[in-house]
C-alpha positions in Angstrom: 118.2 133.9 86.4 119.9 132.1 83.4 122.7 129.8 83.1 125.0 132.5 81.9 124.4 134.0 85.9 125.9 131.2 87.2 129.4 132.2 86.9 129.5 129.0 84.4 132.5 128.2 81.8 131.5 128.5 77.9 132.0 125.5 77.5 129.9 124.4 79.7 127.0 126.4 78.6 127.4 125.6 75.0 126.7 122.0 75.8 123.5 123.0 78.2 122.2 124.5 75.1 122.6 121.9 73.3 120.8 119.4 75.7 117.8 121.8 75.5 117.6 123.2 79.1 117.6 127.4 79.6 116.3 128.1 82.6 118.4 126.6 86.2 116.0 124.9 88.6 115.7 126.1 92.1 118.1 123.9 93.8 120.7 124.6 90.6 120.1 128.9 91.0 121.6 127.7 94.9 123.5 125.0 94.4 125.9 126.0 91.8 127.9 129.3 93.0 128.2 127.7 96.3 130.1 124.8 94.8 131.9 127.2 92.7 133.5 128.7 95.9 134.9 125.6 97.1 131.8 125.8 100.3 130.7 122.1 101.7 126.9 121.9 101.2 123.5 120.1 102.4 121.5 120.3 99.4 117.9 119.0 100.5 115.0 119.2 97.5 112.8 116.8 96.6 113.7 114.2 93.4 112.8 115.0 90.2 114.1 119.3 90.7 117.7 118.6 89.0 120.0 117.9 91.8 122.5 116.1 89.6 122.9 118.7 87.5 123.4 121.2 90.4 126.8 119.5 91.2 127.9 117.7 87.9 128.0 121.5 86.3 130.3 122.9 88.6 132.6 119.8 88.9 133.1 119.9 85.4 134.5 123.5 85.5 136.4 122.8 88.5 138.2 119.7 87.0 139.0 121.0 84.0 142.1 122.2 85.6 144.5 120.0 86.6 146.1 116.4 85.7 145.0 112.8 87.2 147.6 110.3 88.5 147.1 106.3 88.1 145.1 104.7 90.6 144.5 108.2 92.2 140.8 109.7 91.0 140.9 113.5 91.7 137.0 113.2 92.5 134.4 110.6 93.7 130.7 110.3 93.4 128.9 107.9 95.6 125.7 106.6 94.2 123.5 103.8 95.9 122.1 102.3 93.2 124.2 101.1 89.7 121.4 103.0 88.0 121.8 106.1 89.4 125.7 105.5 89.1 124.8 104.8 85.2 122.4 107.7 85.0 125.4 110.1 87.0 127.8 108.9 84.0 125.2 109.9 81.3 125.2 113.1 82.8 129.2 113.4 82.6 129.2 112.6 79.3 126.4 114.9 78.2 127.6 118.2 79.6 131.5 118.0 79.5 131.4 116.9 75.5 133.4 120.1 75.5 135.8 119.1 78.2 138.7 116.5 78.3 138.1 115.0 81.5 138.4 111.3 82.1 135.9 109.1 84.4 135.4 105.8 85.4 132.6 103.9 86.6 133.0 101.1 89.5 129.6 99.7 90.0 128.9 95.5 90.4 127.7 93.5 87.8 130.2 94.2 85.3 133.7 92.2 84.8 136.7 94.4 87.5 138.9 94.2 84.8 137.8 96.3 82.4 137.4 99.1 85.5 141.0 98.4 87.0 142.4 98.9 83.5 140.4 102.5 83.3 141.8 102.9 87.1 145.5 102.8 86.0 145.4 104.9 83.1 144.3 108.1 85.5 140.8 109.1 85.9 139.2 112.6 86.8 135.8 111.4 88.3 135.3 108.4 89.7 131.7 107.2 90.3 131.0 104.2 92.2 128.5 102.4 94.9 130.1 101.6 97.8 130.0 98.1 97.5 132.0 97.7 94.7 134.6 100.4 95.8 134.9 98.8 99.3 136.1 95.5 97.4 139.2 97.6 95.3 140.0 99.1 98.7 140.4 95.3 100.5 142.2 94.8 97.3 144.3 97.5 97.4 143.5 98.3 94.1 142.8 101.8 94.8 144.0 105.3 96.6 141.7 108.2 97.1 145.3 110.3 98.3 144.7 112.8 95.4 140.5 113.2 95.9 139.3 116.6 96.8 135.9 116.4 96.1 133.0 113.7 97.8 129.8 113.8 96.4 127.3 112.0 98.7 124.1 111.5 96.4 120.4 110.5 97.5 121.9 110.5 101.6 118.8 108.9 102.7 119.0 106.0 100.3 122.0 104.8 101.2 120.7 104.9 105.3 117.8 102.9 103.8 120.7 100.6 102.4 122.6 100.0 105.2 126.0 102.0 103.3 126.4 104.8 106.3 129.1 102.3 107.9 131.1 102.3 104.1 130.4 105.6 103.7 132.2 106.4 107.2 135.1 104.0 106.1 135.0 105.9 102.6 135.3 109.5 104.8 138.2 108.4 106.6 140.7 106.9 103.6 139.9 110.5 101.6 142.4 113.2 102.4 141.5 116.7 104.7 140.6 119.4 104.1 138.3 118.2 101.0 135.1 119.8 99.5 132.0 117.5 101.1 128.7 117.7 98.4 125.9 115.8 100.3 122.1 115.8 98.4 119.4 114.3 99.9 115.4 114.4 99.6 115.1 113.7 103.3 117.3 114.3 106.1 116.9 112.1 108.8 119.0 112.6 112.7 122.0 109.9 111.2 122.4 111.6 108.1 122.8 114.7 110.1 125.2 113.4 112.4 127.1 112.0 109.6 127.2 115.9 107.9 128.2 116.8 111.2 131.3 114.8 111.4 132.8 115.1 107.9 131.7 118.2 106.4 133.0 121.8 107.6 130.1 124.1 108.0 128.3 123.7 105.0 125.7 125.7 103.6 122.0 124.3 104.2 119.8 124.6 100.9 116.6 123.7 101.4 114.4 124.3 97.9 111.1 122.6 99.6 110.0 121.2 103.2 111.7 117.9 103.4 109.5 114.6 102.5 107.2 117.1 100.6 105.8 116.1 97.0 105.8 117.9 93.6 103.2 119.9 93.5 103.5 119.3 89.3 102.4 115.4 90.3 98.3 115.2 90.3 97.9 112.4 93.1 95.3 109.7 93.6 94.1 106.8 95.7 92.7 104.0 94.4 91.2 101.7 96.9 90.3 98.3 94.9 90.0 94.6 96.8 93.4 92.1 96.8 91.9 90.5 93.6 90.9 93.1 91.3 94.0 95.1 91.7 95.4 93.7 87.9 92.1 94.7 86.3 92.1 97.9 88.1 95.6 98.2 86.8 94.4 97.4 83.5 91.8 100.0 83.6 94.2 102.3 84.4 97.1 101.8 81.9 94.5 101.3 79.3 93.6 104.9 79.3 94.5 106.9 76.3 96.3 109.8 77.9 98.9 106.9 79.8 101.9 107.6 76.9 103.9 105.4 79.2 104.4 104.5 82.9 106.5 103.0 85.4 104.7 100.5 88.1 105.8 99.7 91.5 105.8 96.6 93.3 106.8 95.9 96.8 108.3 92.3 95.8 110.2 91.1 93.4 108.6 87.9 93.1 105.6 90.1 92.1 106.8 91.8 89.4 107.4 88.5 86.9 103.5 87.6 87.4 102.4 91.2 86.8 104.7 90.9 83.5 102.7 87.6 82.4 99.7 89.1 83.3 100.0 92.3 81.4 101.4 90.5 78.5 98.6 87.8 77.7 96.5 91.3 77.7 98.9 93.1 75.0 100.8 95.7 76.8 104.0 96.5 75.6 105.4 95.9 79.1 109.4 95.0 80.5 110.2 94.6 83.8 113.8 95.9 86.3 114.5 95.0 89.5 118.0 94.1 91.7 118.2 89.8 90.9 118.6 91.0 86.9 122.3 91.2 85.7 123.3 94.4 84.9 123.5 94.4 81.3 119.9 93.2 81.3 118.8 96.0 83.4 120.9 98.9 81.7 118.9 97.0 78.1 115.1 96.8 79.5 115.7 100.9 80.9 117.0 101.5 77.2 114.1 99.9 75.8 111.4 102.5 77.6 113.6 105.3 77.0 113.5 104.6 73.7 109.5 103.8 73.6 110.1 100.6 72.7 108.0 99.5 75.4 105.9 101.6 77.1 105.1 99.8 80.7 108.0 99.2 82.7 107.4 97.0 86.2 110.1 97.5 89.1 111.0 97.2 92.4 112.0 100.5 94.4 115.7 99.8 92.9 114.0 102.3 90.0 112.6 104.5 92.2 115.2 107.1 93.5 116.8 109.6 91.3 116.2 107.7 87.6 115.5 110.6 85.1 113.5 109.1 82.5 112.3 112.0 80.3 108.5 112.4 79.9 107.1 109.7 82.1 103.7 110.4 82.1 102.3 108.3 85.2 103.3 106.3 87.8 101.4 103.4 89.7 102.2 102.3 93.1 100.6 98.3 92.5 101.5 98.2 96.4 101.1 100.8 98.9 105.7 101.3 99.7 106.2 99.8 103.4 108.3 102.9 104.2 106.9 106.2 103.6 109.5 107.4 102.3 110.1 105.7 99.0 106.4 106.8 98.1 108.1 110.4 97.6 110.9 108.6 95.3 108.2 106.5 93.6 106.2 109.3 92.4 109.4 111.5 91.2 110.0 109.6 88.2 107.0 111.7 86.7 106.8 115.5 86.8 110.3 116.0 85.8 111.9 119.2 84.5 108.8 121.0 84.8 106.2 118.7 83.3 103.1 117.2 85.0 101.9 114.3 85.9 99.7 111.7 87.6 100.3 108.9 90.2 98.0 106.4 91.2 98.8 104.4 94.4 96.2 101.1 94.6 95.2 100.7 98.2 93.7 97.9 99.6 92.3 97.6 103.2 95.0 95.3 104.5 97.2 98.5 103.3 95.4 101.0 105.6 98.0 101.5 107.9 100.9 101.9 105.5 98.9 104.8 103.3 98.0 106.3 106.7 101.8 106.4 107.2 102.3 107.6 103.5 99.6 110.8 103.6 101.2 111.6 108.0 105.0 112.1 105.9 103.9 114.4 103.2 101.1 116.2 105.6 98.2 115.9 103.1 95.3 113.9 102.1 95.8 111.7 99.0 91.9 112.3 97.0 90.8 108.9 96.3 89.6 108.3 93.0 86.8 106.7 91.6 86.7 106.8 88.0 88.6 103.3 86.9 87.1 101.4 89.7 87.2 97.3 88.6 83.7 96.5 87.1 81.9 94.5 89.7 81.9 90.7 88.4 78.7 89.8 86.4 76.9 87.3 88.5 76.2 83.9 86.9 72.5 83.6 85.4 71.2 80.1 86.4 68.2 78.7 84.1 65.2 78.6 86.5 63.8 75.6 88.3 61.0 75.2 89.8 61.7 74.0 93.3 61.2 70.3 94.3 60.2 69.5 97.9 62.6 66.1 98.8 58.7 64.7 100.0 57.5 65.7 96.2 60.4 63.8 95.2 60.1 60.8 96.8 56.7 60.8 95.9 58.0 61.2 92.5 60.2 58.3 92.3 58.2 55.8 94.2 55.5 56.3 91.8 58.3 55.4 89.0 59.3 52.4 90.8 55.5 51.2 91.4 54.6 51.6 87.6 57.9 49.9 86.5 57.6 46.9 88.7 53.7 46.8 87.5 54.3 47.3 84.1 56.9 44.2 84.5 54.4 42.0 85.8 55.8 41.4 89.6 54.0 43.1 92.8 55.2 46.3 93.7 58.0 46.5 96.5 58.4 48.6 99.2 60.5 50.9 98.9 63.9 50.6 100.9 65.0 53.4 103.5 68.1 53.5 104.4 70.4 50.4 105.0 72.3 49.3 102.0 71.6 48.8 98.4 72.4 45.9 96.3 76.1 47.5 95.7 76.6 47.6 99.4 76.5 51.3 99.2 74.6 53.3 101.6 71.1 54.5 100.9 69.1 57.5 101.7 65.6 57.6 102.3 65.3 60.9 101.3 67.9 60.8 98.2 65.5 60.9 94.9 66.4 58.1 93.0 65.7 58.2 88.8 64.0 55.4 87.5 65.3 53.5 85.0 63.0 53.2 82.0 60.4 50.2 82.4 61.3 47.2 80.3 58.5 46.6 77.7 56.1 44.0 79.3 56.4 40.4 78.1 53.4 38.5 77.2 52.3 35.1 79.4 52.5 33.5 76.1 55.8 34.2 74.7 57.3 33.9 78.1 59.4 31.0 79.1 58.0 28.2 81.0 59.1 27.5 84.4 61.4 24.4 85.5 59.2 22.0 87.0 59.8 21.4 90.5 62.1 18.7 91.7 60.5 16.2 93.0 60.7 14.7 97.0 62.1 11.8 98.0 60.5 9.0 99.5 60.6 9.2 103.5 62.7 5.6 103.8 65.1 6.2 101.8 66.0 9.8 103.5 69.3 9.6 106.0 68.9 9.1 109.8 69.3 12.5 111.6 72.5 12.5 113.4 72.2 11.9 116.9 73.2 14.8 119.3 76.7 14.8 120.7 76.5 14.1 124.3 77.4 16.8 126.5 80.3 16.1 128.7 80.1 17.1 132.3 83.0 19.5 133.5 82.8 18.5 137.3 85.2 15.3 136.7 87.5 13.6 139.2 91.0 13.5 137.8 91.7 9.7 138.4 89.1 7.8 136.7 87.0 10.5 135.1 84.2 10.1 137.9 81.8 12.5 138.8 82.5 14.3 141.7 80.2 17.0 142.9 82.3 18.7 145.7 85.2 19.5 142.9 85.3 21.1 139.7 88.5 21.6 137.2 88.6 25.0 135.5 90.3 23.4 132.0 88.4 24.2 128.7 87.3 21.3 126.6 89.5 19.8 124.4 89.3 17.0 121.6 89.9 13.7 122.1 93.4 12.9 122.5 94.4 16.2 124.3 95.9 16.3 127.1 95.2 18.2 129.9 96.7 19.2 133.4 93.9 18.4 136.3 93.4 19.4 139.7 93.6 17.3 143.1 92.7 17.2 146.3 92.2 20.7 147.7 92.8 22.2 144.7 96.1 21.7 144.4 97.6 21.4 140.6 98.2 17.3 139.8 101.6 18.0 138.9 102.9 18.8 142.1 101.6 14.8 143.1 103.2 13.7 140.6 100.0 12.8 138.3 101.4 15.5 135.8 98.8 14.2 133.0 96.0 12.4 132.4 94.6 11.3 128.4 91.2 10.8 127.8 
């Protein structure tokens, strides 16, 4: 089946031609004359098959009737990304060259105005996220009275998201009976029950079994260790047949490092993920389109629904903590009928989430062995012959025993443990290195000694000092007297103190009015 079986306009098919596509894919062969008719669908396929073009084909034939109002789109598009808004627009603009149909894009990051002005002029297809459009609505900025078509793009990305409460607010402001588009690579029980309570029976199309993956994409394990995942990942983009590649990290705070990292080694590598302001991320995805660069680093904000022509691999850096985006991930190569490879480097602390990965799409991943980090190259000491600490001290008390003989002076023995003369503590068994002997000194050349100083004569040395008479604690406290049967429990004091005493029965002197007594 061709194009020209789809029951689309000439138009239309004149600029298909020109974007070099002949043959509809699966989901487009389906998709396509069901939208035609005016039916509601479910389109499930995996990324990468051409679900955008399977309802931005027929919505430009369907829209090229009719007039738009200010302020009033005749169609929406809800995207969760600004990228896949971006992408979406790209689309519009390639295949309705032909067609006179206005659109406007309402995505964050970029000044309101500029979209408000484009709002009042009249629009035909409005694409948005539903962050931004939520904020014209609590502005009142913007009516969907006149909207007859709702895309729902990449469903299950926008549950990951947290946008099915929007989405429901979205449902309700748009008028009834409209034509409900809803695409999706998974489809998950609340994305069900939201199909179930806006869309009116729509047509299932199911191209593959949901959460499956391309069959065009060559799949590989690499299990490396935490710290030679950037040399593995060196090994890997290094190869020839890598033309370019997109590489996945599970943080954001990642990807800058990995940037550095691969730049001091000379890759021509960018990087995109959601703290970049939009014109920087719109620029970077430019610059690998264009092959400017040829590695581009990003968080999963790349990873659903991006069509970057003639990616040739994708890396997974981190095994995805939800199985789901590993499907995503790997879509951005084998596009449009090409193939190509993914590698997902797996660590051991990442069991579980691969285990989680390979349970969703019901295979085994192969693991793969032939870039494996070189082991590192173990450092090549100079040999020694081995010292026992005896041999040592051996050693250096032999040193110690020549230089103190060579210097003339009787050998010491040698100090263990303690202190040495820096007050630092020793170590019997610590070798100590000699210091080189000073050359000895001959008897002759050396100084004479100081002669000794001589005595003086026995009369004329000073008395010794006679001892200092002990004085007797067991004193009576009136004269001083020694009395046996009492003993005061004062501590001795100089001369000139003065002291409180005890009397009779031990009672304090105070209290009988001899408060002190001076020696």
């Amino acid at each position: 089946m061709s194009f020209v079986e789809l029951g689309l306009s000439e138009e239309l098919l004149r600029a298909v031609a020109d974007s070099g596509y002949n043959d509809p894919t699966p989901i487009q062969r389906q998709a396509i004359p069901s939208v035609l008719m005016g039916r509601d669908i479910i389109g499930v396929a995996q990324t990468g098959t051409g679900k955008t073009a399977s309802f931005v084909l027929p919505m430009i034939d369907i829209l090229a009737e009719g007039r738009s109002r200010a302020r009033m789109p005749r169609s929406l598009i809800l995207e969760p990304t600004r990228e896949l808004a971006q992408q979406v627009s790209e689309n519009f603009d390639k295949y309705g060259k032909y067609h006179k149909l206005s659109m406007a894009l309402l995505i964050g990051g970029v000044s309101m105005g500029d979209q408000l002005a484009t709002l009042e002029k009249g629009v035909d297809v409005l694409i948005a996220t539903p962050g931004r459009l939520m904020d014209l609505f609590n502005r009142g900025k913007i009516m969907l009275n006149q909207c007859s078509l709702l895309v729902i793009d990449e469903a299950d990305r926008m549950l990951d998201m947290g946008f099915i409460p929007d989405i429901e607010e979205i449902c309700t402001r748009l008028p009834s009976p409209r034509q409900t588009l809803l695409f999706s690579a998974t489809m998950p029980p609340p994305i069900k029950k939201l199909a179930d309570k806006f869309m009116d029976s729509p047509r299932l199309i199911e191209v593959a079994r949901p959460a499956s993956t391309n069959t065009s994409i060559t799949q590989y394990v690499v299990e490396t260790a935490p710290r030679s995942k950037r040399e593995v990942l060196r090994s890997l983009l290094g190869d020839p047949q890598v033309k370019n590649a997109i590489v996945f990290c599970n943080r954001k705070r990642d990807i800058k490092e990995l940037v550095d990292s691969l730049k001091r080694h000379r890759f021509p590598v960018s990087q995109i993920h959601g703290d970049m302001e939009q014109s920087d991320r719109i620029r970077e995805l430019d610059k690998f389109k264009s092959g400017e660069i040829t590695i581009l680093v990003a968080s999963d904000v790349a990873a659903r629904g991006l069509d970057i022509p003639g990616v040739s691999h994708v890396v997974n850096y981190d095994v995805p903590h939800h199985a789901e985006d590993y499907v995503h991930r790997i879509g951005r190569t084998g596009r449009a009928g090409r193939t190509g490879i993914a590698y997902t480097l797996a660590t051991p602390a990442e069991a579980e989430n691969l285990a989680e990965v390979e349970k969703l799409i019901a295979q085994t991943i192969p693991r793969y062995t032939g870039a494996q980090a070189p082991e590192a190259e173990p450092v090549v000491l100079a040999p020694v012959d081995p010292v026992l600490p005896a041999e040592v001290a051996a050693i250096t008390t032999q040193s110690h025993e020549a230089a103190e003989a060579a210097a003339g002076e009787r050998p010491r023995k040698r100090r263990r443990g303690g202190r040495n003369r820096k007050g630092e503590a020793g170590d019997a068994d610590t070798p100590v290195i000699a210091a080189a002997a000073p050359a000895p000194v001959a008897r002759s050349e050396a100084a004479p000694r100081p002669a000794p100083t001589p005595r003086e004569p026995e009369s004329r040395r000073p008395e010794p000092r006679a001892a200092r008479p002990v004085r007797d604690p067991i004193r009576d406290y009136r004269g001083g007297r020694r009395d046996e049967g009492r003993r005061d429990d004062r501590r001795d004091r100089d001369d000139g103190d003065t002291f409180i005493g005890f009397g009779p029965e031990g009672i304090p002197a105070f209290l009988t009015h001899k408060a002190t007594i001076t020696r």
